[in-house]
C-alpha positions in Angstrom: -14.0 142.0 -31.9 -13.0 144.2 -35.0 -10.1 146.5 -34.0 -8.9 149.4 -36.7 -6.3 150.8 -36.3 -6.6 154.2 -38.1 -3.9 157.4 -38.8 -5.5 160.9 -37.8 -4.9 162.9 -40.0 -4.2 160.3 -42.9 -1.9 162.8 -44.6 0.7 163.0 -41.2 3.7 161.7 -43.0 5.8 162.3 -39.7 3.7 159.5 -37.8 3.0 157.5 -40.8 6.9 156.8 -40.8 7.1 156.7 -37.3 4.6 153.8 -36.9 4.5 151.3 -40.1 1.8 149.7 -41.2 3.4 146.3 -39.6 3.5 148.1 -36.2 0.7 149.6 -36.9 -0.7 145.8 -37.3 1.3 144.2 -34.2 -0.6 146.8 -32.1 -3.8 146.1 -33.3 -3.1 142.0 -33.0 -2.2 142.4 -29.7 -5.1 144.8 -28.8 -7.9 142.1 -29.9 -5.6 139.4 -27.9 -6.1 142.4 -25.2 -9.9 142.0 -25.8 -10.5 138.0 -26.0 -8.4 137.6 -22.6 -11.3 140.4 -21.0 -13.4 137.8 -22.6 -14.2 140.8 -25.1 -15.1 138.5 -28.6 -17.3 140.8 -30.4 -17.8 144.7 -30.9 -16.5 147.5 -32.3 -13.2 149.8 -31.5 -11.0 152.2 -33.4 -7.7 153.5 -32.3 -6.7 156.7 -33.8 -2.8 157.1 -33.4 -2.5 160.9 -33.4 0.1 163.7 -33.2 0.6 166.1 -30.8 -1.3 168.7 -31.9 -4.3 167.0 -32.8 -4.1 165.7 -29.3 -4.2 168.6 -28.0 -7.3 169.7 -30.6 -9.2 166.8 -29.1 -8.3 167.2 -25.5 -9.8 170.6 -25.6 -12.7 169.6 -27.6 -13.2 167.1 -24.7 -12.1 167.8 -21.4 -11.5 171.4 -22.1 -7.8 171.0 -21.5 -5.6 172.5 -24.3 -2.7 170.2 -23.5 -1.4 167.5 -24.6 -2.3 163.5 -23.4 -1.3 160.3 -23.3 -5.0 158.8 -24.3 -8.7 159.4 -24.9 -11.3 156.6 -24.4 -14.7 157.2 -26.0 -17.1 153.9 -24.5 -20.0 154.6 -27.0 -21.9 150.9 -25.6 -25.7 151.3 -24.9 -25.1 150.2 -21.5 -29.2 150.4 -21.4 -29.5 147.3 -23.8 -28.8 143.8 -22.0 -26.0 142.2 -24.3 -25.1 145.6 -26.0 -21.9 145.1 -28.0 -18.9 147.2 -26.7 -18.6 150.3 -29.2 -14.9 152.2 -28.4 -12.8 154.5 -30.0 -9.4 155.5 -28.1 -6.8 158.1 -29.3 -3.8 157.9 -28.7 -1.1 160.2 -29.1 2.3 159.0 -30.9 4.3 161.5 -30.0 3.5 161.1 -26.0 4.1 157.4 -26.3 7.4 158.3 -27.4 8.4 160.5 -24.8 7.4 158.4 -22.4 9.0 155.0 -23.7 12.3 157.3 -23.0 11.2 158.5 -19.7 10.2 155.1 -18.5 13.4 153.7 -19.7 11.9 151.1 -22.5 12.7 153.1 -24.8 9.8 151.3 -27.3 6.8 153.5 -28.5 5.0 150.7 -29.7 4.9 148.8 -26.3 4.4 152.0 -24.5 1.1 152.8 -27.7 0.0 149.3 -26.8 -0.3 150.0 -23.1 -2.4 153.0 -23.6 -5.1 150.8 -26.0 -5.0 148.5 -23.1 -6.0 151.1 -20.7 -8.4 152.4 -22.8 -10.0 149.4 -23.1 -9.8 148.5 -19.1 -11.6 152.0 -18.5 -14.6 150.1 -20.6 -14.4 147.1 -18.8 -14.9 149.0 -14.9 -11.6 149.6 -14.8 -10.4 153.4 -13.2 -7.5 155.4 -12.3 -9.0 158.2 -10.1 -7.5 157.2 -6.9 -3.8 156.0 -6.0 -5.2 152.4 -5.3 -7.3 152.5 -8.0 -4.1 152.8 -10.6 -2.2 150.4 -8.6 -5.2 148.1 -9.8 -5.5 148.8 -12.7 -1.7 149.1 -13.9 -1.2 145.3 -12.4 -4.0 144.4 -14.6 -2.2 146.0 -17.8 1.0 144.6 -17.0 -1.1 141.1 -16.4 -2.5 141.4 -19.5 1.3 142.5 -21.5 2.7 139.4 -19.5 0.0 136.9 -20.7 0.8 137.5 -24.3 4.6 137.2 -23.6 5.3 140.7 -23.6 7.1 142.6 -20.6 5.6 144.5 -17.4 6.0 147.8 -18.0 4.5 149.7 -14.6 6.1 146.9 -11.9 8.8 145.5 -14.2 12.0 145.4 -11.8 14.3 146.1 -14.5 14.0 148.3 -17.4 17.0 147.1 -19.5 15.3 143.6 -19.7 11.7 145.1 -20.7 13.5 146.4 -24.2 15.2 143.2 -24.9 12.3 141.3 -24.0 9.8 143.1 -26.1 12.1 143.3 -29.1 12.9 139.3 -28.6 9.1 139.0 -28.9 8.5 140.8 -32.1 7.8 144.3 -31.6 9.7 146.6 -34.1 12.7 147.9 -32.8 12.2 151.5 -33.2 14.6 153.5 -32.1 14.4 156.9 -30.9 17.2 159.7 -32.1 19.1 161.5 -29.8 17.5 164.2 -30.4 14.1 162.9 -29.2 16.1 162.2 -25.9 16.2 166.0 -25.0 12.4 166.3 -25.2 11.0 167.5 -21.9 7.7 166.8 -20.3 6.0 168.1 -17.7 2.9 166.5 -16.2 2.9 162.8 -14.5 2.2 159.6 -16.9 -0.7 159.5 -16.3 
């Protein structure tokens, strides 16, 4: 599987400094590790880490909703060919990931960036989150996957506190968020 991860626009400083080019590269590592556990080994996807506002651009484009998600999943496989490689480009936006780490009390983006590749992903695999036990389904499966590669739960973790020092003990970049970002509000439900 070739993952690449890929900065829309290139020229958004703000997210560029918010998300490395090592964080950039532990979330792709782990995405393909994502992959070869689905028993995903070959294919195509792109992640596109994007701002707010282009989220919003893309979700009207899409959906015809001019807010502002978590994550789009484009499955572009020719499910018509027997043995068709998956084709998959998912965008996700930075700036909800961020919010939400706080919300959710993990307070890291990247874990919280990584989750939303990995649902992305699931959605290509059968995966949905239409109904209530439908998500409970599918969020075990994401925090399965998170735990097989020695990374916390983060939907059915029983304590929040040791989902940050767990991730950071395992390697993902410590990114803290300002104060300020603390105040943000956000409507809506995540997901």
């Amino acid at each position: 599987m070739s993952i690449e991860i890929e900065l829309l626009p290139p020229t958004d400083r703000r997210i560029r400094q918010a998300m490395p080019s090592e964080l950039r590269r532990w979330i792709g590592e782990r995405a393909e590790t994502a992959a070869r556990l689905l028993n995903i080994t070959s294919g195509n996807w792109i992640i596109h880490l994007v701002n707010d506002k282009r989220m919003i651009r893309y979700h009207q484009q899409t959906m015809n909703l001019a807010t502002v998600t978590d994550v789009l999943t484009f499955n572009y496989t020719d499910t018509h060919l027997p043995g068709a490689l998956p084709d998959i480009e998912t965008i996700i936006c930075v700036d909800e990931a961020q919010r939400q780490a706080i919300l959710q009390d993990h307070l890291l983006p990247e874990l919280e960036i990584l989750l939303y590749a990995i649902h992305s992903l699931l959605h290509c695999v059968g995966y949905d989150d239409l109904t209530p036990r439908q998500a409970r389904r599918m969020h075990r499966r994401e925090d399965a996957l998170l735990r097989q590669m020695a990374l916390p739960a983060v939907y059915y973790s029983p304590d929040p506190i040791a989902v940050r020092n767990k991730a950071a003990k395992h390697g993902a970049a410590g990114a803290r968020i300002s104060a300020k970002r603390k105040k943000t509000r956000v409507k809506g439900s995540r997901r």
